[in-house]
N, C-alpha and C positions, 0 to 999 in steps of 0.2 A: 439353483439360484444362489447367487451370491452374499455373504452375509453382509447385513447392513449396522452399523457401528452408531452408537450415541455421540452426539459431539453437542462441546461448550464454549463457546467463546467469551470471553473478558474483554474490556476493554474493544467493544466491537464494532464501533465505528458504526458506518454502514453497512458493512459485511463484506465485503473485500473476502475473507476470510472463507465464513462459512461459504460463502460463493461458489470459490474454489473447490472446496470441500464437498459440498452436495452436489457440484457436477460430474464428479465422477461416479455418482450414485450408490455410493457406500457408504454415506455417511447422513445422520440426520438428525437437524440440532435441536437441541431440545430446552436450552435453558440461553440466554445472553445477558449482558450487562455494558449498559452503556449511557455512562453521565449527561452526556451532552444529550436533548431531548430532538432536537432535528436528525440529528445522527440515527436515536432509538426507533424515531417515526419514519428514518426509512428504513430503515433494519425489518420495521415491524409487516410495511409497507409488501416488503417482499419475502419476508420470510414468516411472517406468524408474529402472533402478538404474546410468544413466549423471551420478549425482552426486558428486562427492566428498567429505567431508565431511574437509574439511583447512582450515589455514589458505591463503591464497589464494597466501602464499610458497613454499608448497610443492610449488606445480603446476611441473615441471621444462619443462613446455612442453603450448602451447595449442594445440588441433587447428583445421584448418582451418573456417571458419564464414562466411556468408552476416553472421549479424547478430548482433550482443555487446547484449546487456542485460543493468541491471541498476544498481543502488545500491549504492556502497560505504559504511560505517556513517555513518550523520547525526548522530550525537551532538555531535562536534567541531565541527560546523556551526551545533547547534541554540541557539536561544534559551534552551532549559529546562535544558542543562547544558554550556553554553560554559566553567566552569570544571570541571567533574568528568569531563572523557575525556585521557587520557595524548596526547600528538603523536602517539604512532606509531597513534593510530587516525587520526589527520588525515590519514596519507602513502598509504593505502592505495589513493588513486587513481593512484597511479602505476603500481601491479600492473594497473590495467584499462589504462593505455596497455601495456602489455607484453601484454595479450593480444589487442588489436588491432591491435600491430603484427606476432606470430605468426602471430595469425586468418585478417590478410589479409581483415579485415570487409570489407564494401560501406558498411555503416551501421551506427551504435549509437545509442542509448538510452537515457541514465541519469535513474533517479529519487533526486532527494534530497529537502532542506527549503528553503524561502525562503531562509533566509540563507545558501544556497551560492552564491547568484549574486554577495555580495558578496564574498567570500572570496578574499582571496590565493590561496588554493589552487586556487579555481577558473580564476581567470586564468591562470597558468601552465599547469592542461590544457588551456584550449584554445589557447595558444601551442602546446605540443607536438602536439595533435590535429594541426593547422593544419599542423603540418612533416610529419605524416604524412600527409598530402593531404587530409586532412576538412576539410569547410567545417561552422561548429559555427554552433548558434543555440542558447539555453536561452531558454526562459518560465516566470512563473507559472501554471500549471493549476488551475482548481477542478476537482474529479471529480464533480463536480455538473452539472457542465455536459456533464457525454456520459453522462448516465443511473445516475450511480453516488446510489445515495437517503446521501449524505453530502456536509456541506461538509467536502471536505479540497482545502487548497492545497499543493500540491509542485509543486516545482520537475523541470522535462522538460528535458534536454536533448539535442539530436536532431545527430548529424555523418553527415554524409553524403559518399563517392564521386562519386555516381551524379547528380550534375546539384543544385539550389537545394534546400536543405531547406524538406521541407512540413509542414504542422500540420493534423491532424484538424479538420471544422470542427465549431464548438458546435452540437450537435443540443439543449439543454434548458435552458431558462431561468431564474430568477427571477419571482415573481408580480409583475404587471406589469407584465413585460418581457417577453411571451410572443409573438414576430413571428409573419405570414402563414406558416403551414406550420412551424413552431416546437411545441416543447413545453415544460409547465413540469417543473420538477426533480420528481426522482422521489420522494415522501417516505418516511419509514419506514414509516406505517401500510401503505403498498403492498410495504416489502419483507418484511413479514412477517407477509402475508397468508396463512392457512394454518393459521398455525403455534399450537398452542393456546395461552391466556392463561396458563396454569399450566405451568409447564417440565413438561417429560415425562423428563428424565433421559436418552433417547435421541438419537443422533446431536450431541452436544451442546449439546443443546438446555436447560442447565441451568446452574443460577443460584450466584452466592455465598449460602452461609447466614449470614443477618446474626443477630447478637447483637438481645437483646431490646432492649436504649438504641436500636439500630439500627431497629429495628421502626417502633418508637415514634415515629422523627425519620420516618421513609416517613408514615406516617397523619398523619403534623401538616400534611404537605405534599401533599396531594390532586391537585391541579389541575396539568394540565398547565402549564410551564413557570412553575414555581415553584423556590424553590432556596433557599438559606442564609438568605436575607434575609428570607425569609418565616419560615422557621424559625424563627430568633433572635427577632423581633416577635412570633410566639404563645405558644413554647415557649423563652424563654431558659436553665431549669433543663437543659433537655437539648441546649444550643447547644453545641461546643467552646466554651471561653474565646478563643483563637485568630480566632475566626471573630466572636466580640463583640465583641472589641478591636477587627479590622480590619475599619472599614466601607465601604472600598472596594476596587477592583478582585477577582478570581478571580469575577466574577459568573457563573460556569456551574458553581461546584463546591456539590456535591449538588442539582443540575439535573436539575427532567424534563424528558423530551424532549416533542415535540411531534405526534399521529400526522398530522398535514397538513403538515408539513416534514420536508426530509433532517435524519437525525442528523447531529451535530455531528461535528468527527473523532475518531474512532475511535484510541487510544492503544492502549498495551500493559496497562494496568492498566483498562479501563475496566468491568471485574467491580468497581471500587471507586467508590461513587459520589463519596465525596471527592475523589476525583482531577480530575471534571469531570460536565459533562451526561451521566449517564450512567441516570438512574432513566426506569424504563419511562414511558409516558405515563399509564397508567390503573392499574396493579398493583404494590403494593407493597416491590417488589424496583429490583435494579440488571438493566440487559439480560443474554439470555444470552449464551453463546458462540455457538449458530448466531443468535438475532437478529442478534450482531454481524460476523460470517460473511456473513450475508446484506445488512449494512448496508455491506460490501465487496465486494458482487454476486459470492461464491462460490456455485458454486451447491453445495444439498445433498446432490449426487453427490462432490462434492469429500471427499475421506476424510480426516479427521483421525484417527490411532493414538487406538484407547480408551485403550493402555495409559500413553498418557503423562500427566503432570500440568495440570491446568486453567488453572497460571501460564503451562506451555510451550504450551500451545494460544493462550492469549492471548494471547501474544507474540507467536506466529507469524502472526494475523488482526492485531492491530495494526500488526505491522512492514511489512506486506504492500501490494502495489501492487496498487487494485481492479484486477480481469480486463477488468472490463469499459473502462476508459480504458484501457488495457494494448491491446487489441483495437481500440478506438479508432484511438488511434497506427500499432496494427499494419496493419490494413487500408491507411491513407495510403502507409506505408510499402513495401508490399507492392507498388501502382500505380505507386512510384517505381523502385521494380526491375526491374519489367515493360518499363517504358519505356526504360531504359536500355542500352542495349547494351554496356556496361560490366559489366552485371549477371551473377554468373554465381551457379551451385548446386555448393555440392560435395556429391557424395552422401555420404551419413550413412556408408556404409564407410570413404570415404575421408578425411572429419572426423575420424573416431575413429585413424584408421592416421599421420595426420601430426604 
């Protein structure tokens, strides 16, 4: 039987992450943290009520762990609001060195955005990684490319103990770049296949209600992958003024998707189709929450709280690391500990007791 590894996650959303992670059944988590408390309650929801929902300053100390994942907040990072987050979200990656050097990891994980690889901030953890004996690498990742039906790029970065860090290798392609024994990317029509054309209101399978102006801009725009631009040239009385004036760039905002191509990434707001590509291909709505669930390769067993609000469920799918690149990762990672003699398990008792 194969051996089963501790795992931690920070900064854990909903678990995206550990998801990933314990489906490929080598792994099982034993401690989380996560500020935001809807996030925690579904974290907890589906995985155990070993979460905390505290600020991550507050952990007086980290139980012993096989593997630390996990994202501290991207904002500070991101292109979309490099001036609207305070420093002290920037610093917060120093708490994931304090829990690695507690942990006593083997290996960690973190998911951010592209622009942390160029980051001050970045280079300084992985000077400190480095002094705690990791040998670090970060890439750009498309989630596209390990079967998840969305183009989303983040940024992986992978430290390892236990001998050269390794990288999942690409199992799915781009059309026309689909090698011997290759596959191509997974689109949406195939991720929400099943699912009826009409929200059903159940398991979150339901839609923003748009206002009638709203309506009105969905019918003008039929055809898949259509968006503002087309809009504005049939229908300018009901263009924004905003979107008349600016005749270039945001070319995916009120964007339909496409059902023979992955969705586009998946934000926190994308119940708004102003925000980006986010209108069904054929029906005149914005996606729901489980198409967009599923355009994160949650599956529908995955329990989102009915009782919470429809912004904190989007949140939580948007913020979210697909399971399935998560699992990706985890599996390579899994074979790197095997091999290692270095590698060891703390049992889940004893993670929790230290």
């Amino acid at each position: 039987m194969a051996q089963t590894y501790t795992l931690m996650d920070l900064f854990a959303g909903c678990g995206g992450m550990t998801r990933g992670f314990e489906d490929t059944g080598r792994f099982e988590s034993v401690f989380a943290v996560e500020f935001d408390q809807a996030a925690a309650d579904t974290y907890a929801l589906n995985f155990g009520d070993h979460v905390e929902a505290v600020p991550i300053e507050d952990v007086d100390q980290f139980p012993l762990a096989d593997v630390v994942i996990g994202g501290p907040p991207c904002q500070g990072f991101s292109a979309l609001n490099m001036r609207g987050v305070g420093l002290e979200r920037r610093d917060l990656w120093r708490e994931y060195l304090r829990a690695l050097e507690q942990s006593q990891a083997a290996v960690f994980v973190m998911e951010n955005v592209p622009e942390l690889l160029k980051s001050a901030e970045y280079a300084e953890f992985v000077e400190k990684a480095e002094e705690l004996g990791y040998r670090v690498e970060g890439r750009i990742l498309n989630a596209a490319d390990y079967g998840v039906p969305q183009r989303r790029r983040r940024t992986i970065v992978i430290g390892t103990r236990v001998g050269d860090v390794r990288w999942p290798e690409q199992t799915h392609f781009a059309p026309g770049k689909v090698p011997h024994g290759g596959k191509p990317w997974t689109t949406f029509g195939q991720a929400v296949e099943g699912l009826p054309l009409q929200p059903s209101g159940r398991n979150w399978h339901n839609a923003r209600n748009p206002r009638p102006v709203s309506l009105e801009r969905y019918r003008t725009i039929p055809n898949e992958g259509e968006g503002r631009f087309e809009l504005a040239e049939r229908r300018p009385d009901i263009t924004p003024d905003c979107w008349l004036r600016k005749k270039t760039g945001s070319t995916d905002v009120f964007g339909r998707l496409w059902w023979d191509r992955p969705a586009f990434t998946i934000r926190t707001e994308f119940y708004k189709p102003e925000k980006g590509r986010y209108l069904h291909p054929s029906e005149h709505r914005p996606i729901t929450l489980r198409e967009a669930a599923r355009c994160m390769t949650f599956k529908d067993s995955f329990t989102f709280p009915e009782n919470q609000p429809m912004t904190a469920v989007a949140k939580q799918i948007g913020n979210a690391v697909p399971p399935r690149l998560a699992q990706a990762i985890a599996a390579t990672l899994a074979e790197a500990l095997d091999g290692s003699s270095g590698a060891r398990s703390h049992p889940p008792e004893l993670a929790l007791a230290a």
